[in-house]
C-alpha positions in Angstrom: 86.5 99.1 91.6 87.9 95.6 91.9 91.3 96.8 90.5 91.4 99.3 93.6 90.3 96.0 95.4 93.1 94.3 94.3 95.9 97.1 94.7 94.0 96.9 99.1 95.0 93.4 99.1 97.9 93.4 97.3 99.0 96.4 99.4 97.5 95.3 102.7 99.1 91.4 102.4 102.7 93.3 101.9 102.1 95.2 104.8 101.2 92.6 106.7 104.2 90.0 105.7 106.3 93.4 106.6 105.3 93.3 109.9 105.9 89.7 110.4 109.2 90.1 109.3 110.1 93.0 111.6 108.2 91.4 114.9 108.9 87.6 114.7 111.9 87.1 111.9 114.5 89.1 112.7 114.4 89.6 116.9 115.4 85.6 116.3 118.0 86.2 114.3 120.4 86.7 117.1 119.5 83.3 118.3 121.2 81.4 115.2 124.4 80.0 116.3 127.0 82.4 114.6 128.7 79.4 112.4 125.2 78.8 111.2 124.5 82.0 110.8 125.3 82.4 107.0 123.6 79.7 105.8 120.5 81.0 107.4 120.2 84.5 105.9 120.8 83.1 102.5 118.1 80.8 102.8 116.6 83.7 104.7 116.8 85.9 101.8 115.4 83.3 98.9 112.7 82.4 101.0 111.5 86.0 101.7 112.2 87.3 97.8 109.8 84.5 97.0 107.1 86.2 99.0 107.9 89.7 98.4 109.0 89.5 95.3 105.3 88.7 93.5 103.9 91.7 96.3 105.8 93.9 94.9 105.4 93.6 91.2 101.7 93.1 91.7 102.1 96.4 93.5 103.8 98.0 90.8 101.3 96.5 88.0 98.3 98.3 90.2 100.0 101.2 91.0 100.6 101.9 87.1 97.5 100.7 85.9 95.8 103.3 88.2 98.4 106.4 87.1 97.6 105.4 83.5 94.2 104.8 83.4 92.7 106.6 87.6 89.2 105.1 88.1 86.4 108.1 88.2 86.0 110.0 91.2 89.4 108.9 92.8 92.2 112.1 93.7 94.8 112.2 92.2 96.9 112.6 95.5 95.4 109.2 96.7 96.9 107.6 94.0 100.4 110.0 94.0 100.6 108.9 97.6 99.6 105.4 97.2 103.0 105.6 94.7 104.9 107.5 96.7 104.5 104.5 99.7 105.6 101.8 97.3 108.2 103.8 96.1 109.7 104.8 99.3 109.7 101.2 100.4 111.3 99.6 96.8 114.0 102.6 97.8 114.3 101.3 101.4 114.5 97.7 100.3 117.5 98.2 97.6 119.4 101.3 99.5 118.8 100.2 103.0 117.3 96.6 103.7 119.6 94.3 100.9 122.6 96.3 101.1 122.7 95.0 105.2 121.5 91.2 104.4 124.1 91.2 101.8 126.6 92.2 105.0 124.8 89.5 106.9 125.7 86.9 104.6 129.4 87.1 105.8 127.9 86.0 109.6 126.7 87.9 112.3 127.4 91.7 113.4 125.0 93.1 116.1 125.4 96.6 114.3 124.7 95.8 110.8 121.8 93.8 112.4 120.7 96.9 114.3 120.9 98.8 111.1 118.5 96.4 109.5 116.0 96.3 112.3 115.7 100.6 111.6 115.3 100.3 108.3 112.3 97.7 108.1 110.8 99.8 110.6 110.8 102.7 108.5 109.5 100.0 105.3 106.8 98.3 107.8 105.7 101.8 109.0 105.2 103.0 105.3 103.6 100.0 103.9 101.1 100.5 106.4 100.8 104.3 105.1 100.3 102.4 101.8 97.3 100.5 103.1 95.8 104.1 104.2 96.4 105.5 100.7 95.0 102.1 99.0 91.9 102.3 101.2 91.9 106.3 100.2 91.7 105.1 97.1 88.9 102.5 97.3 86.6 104.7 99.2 86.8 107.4 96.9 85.9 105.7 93.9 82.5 106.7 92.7 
């Protein structure tokens, strides 16, 4: 039970710092003066791998632990879908999300910012599936 408690929070704190991100950090981004602009996202970057960074390995440690060794009485689709979320959004992140802040570095560009706004939409909308699969999980468990 309290590793299921820990993949919720570990799950749940992701998906709220995902949230932030897409409702308060990047709308400002167009507000950075453009010649200031690429210092920002690279101190943007380090600043948000230091918070997602330990989210998503704690993730990863839970989500294994619970594919190895699944608690009694928890499905095995609550956990497949739990893994499935988090591995959706790791895909999003490194095929979608980096490949466009990497672009940002350069300065700005309202399309590549555009295309980065989508694609944490899609992360921010799946972590928060992730949450409903974690909290499958905990109220399953017997």
């Amino acid at each position: 039970m309290t590793l299921l408690a820990v993949h919720l929070g570990l799950v749940a704190a992701y998906a709220g710092f995902q949230w932030t991100v897409r409702a308060l950090v990047y709308p400002q981004m167009s507000m950075v003066p453009p010649k200031a602009f690429p210092s920002y996202e690279h101190r943007h970057q380090r600043l948000v791998t230091r918070v997602a960074g330990p989210l998503f390995l704690g993730q990863a440690v839970t989500t294994l632990w619970l594919l190895a060794d699944r608690p009694p009485g928890v499905p095995l689709l609550a956990v497949l879908a739990s893994a499935a979320c988090l591995a959706v959004v790791l895909q999003l992140t490194a095929l979608g999300a980096v490949p466009q802040h990497r672009v940002l570095d350069r300065g700005w560009d309202e399309a590549v910012h555009h295309r980065l706004v989508r694609v944490d939409t899609l992360r921010a909308v799946t972590a928060t599936a992730g949450v409903a699969a974690a909290l499958w999980l905990l109220l399953s468990a017997t």
